[in-house]
C-alpha positions in Angstrom: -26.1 -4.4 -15.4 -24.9 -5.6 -12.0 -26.6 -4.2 -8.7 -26.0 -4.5 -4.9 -28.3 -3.3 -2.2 -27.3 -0.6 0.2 -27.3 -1.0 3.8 -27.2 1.3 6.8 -25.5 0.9 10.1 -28.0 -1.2 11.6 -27.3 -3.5 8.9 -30.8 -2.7 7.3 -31.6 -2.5 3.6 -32.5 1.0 2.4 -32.3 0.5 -1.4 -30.2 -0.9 -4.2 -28.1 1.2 -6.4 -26.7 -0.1 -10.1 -23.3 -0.8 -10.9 -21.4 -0.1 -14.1 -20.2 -3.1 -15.5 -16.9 -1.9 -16.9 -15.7 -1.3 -13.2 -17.3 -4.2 -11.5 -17.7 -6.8 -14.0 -14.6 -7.3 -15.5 -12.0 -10.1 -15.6 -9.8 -10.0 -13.1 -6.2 -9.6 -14.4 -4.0 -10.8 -11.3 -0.8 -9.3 -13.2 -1.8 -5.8 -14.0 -2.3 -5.9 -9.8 1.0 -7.6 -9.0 2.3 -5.2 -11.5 1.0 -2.3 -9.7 1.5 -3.8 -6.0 4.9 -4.5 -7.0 5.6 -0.5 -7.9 4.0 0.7 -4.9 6.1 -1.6 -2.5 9.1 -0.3 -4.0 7.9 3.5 -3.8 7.8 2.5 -0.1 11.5 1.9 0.4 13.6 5.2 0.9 16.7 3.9 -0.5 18.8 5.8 2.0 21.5 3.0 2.5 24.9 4.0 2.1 28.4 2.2 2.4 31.8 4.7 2.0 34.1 4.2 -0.5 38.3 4.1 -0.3 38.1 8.2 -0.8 35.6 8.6 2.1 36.6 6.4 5.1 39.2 8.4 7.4 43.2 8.0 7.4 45.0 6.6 4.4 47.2 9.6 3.5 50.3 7.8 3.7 51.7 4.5 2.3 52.4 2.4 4.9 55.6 1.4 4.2 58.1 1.4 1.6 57.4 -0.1 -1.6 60.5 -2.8 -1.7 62.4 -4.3 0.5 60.2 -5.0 3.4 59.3 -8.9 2.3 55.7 -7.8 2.8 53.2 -7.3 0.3 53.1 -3.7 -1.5 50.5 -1.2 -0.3 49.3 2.3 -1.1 46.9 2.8 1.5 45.4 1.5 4.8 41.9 2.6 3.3 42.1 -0.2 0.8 39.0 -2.5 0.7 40.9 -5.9 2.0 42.2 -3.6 4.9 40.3 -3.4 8.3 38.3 0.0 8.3 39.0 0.3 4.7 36.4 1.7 1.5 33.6 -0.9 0.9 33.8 -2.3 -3.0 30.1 -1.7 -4.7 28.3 -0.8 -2.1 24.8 0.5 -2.4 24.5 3.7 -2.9 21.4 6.5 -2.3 18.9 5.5 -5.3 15.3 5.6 -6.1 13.6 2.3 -6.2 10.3 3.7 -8.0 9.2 1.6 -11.3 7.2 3.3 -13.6 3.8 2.0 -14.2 0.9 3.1 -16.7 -2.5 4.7 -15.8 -3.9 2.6 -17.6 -2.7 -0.7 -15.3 -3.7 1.2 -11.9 -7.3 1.5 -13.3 -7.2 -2.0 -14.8 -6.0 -3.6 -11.3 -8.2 -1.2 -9.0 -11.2 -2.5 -11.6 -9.5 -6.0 -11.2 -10.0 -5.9 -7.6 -13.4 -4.6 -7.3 -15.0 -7.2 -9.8 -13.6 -9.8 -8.3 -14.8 -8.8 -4.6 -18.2 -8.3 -5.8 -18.3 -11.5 -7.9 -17.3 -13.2 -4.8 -20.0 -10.7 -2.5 -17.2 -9.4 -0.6 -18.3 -6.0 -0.9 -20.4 -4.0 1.1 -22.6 -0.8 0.5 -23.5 1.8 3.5 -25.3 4.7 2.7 -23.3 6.8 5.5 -21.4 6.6 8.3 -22.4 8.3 11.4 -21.0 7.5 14.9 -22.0 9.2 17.8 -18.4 8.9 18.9 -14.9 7.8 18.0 -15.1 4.8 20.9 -13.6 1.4 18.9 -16.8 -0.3 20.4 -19.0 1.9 18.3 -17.6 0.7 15.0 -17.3 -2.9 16.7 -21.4 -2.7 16.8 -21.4 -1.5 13.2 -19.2 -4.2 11.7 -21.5 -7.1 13.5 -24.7 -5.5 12.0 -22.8 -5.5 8.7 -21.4 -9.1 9.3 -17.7 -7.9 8.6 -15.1 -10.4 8.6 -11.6 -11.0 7.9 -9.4 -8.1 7.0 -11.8 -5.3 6.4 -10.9 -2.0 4.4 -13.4 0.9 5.2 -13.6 3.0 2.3 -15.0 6.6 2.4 -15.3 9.2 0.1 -14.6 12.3 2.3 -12.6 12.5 6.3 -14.3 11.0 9.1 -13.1 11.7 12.2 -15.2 9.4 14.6 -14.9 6.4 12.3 -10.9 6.7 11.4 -10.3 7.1 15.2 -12.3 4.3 16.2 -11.0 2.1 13.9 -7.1 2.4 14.7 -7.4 -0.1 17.8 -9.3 -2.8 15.5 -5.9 -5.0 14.0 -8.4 -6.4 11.1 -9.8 -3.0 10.3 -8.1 -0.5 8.4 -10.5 3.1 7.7 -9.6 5.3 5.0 -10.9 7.6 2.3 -11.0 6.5 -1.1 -8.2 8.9 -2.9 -5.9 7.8 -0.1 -6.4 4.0 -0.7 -3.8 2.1 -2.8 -3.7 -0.8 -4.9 -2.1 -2.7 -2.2 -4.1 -1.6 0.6 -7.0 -3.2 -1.1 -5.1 -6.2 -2.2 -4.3 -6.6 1.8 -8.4 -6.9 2.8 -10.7 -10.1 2.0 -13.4 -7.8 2.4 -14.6 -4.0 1.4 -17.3 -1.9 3.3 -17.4 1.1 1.0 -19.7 4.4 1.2 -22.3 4.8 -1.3 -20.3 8.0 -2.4 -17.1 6.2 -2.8 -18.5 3.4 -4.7 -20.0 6.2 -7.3 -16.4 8.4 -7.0 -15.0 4.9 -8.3 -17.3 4.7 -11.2 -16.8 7.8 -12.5 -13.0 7.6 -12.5 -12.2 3.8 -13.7 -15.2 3.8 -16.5 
């Protein structure tokens, strides 16, 4: 069974907790996460874009002149597409871009991503977070006791107002709790500092 020690903000060891194998020992299966990525990306877009066809654009009512006769060609509207100002021919159109994707490849690519950060000791355990304030220097001390580097996720299992607050001015760092955390979001950090509660909370839902 695979273990990790747990640190505190000083950067200090204060125990060592066991991890289930099932959730952080498996093979990593890069397409269950692109799979997942991929559907979460397109949840993203709003899919608000909108062109106006012949029947909505303005004017129109008329022909524009006579059918025969005139040595130009024959037209039954100014609204036509090839006119100036005219209807737009298979446009987009309102739609949802959401692509359906199984529970069961969420867990396998949120289990993907956590073995293969710990394999590669990318993960680290703090037994709590407590700043005395929400200054971004506060949190800036933290993450050099806890030799952070890279792109850092900060994973909590419950609100933290100090810590989220401090960590909006850090560009590397992102803070956020654990049921608010997708796929992607982890996919976008080299490295995870997670709470000993959110590392548990994670056990008990992916086993």
């Amino acid at each position: 069974m695979p273990s990790i020690v747990v640190l505190n903000q000083l950067g200090e060891e204060v125990g060592k907790i066991n991890l289930s194998k099932d959730v952080f020992g498996v093979e990593p299966n890069m397409q269950a996460v692109y799979e997942v990525v991929k559907a979460e990306r397109a949840a993203m877009r709003q899919g608000t874009h909108k062109t106006k066809t012949r029947t909505e654009v303005s004017g129109g009512g008329r022909k524009p002149w006579r059918q025969k006769g005139t040595g130009r060609a024959r037209h039954g509207s100014i609204r036509s597409p090839q006119w100036r100002g005219g209807g737009v021919v298979f446009g987009p159109t309102p739609r949802s871009h959401s692509i359906k994707v199984n529970k069961k490849v969420v867990k396998l690519a949120l289990k993907s991503l956590l073995s293969d950060r710990f394999k590669n000791k990318k993960i680290v355990v703090v037994d709590k977070f407590e700043l005395e304030d929400f200054k971004t220097k506060s949190l800036v001390a933290v993450l050099n006791n806890l030799k952070a580097e890279g792109k850092v996720v900060i994973i909590t299992n419950e609100e933290n107002f100090n810590l989220s607050t401090a960590g909006r001015n850090l560009p590397n760092v992102y803070v956020q709790t654990k049921q608010h955390l997708s796929v992607y979001d982890l996919t976008n950090a080299d490295m995870y500092i997670a709470t000993k509660d959110a590392i548990k909370k994670y056990e008990e839902e992916l086993k």
